[in-house]
N, C-alpha and C positions, 0 to 999 in steps of 0.2 A: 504494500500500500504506500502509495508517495506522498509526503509532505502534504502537499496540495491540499487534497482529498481526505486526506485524514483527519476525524474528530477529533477535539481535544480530549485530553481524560478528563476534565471535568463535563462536557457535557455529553460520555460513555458513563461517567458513574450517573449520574441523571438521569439519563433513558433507562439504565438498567435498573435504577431507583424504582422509575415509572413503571417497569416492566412487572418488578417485585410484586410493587401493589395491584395492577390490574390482575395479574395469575392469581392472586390472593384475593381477590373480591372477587373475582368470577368464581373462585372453587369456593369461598364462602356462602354465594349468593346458592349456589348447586348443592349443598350441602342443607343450608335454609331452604330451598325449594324441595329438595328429597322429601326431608322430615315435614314440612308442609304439607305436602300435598302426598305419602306415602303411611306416613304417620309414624309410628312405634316400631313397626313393622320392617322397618327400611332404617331405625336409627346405626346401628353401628356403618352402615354403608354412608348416610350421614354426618356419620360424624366422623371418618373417614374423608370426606372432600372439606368440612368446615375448620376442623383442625388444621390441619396446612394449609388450606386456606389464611385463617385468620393471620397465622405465624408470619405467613410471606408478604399479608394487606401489612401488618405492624412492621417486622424490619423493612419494607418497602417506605414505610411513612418517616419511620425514626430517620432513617437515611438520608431523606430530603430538608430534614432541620438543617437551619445555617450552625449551627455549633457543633453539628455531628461534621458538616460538609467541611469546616476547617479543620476539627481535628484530623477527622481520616487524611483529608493532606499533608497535615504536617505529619503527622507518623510514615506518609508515603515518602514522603520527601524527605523524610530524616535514612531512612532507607535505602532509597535510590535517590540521592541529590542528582537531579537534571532540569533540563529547562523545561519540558515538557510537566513536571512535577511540579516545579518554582511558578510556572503559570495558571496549573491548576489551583495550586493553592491560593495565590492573586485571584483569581476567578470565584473562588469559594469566600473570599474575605470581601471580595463585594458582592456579595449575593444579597448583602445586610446592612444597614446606613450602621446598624451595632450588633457583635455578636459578644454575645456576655459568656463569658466562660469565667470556670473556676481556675483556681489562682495554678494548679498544676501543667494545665491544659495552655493557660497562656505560658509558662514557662517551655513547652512541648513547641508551640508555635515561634517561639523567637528565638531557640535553640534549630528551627527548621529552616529557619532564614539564614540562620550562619553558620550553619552544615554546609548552606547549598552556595554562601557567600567565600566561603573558605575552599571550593570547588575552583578548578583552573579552567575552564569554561562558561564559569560564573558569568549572566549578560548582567552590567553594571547598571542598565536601565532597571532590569526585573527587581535585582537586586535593592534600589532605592525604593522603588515603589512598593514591597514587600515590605520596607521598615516603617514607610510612611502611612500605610494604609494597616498595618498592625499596631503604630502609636494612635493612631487616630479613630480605627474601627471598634478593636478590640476593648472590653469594659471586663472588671472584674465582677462575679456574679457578689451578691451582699452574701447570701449564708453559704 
């Protein structure tokens, strides 16, 4: 797949965010429809599509919070420091005019900035704007 053409990883983990929950409400809804309209009768086949179901609608939902969306980055990127990584995380830190994290979480984040700043391929732009939109985006949560 060539440059061009290719999605960013942040808007691959969002489709597939997307993807999670619709598999997950559809098997939820088939599962609630079984038992509806089959009754008792049909419960364990029911609850068989509503259970995974539910699991995939919820980690599909959790995944699309902005606080989940930077942290998964910055652990991505603390990982593999790249620029493809360095701009998903950019991507995830404005998805939010604020993302509140706990005080670990932002420690996680500005330790992923300069993983990928201490990198010899570091882009100096990405890099400034990563510091910039972490002093300014990021809030520490109160409890």
């Amino acid at each position: 797949m060539d440059h061009a053409t290719e999605q960013s990883y942040y808007k691959r983990f969002r489709a597939a965010a997307i993807r999670f929950e619709v598999i997950g409400g559809a098997l939820l809804a088939i599962g609630i429809g079984a038992n509806f309209i089959f009754g008792t009768s049909m419960l364990a086949v029911s609850l068989i599509f509503a259970g995974p179901g539910a699991l995939l609608l919820i980690l599909g939902g959790s995944s699309l919070r902005p606080h989940n969306l930077v942290k998964a980055f910055a652990q991505q990127c603390m990982r593999e420091p790249s620029r493809e990584m360095a701009q998903g995380l950019l991507d995830a830190l404005h998805s939010s005019k604020k993302i509140r994290l706990m005080g670990r979480s932002i420690q996680v984040v500005q330790a992923a900035v300069e993983v990928y700043a201490s990198t010899e391929d570091a882009d100096p732009d990405i890099v400034d704007q990563l510091r910039r939109t972490v002093a300014d985006s990021v809030v520490k949560k109160m409890f």
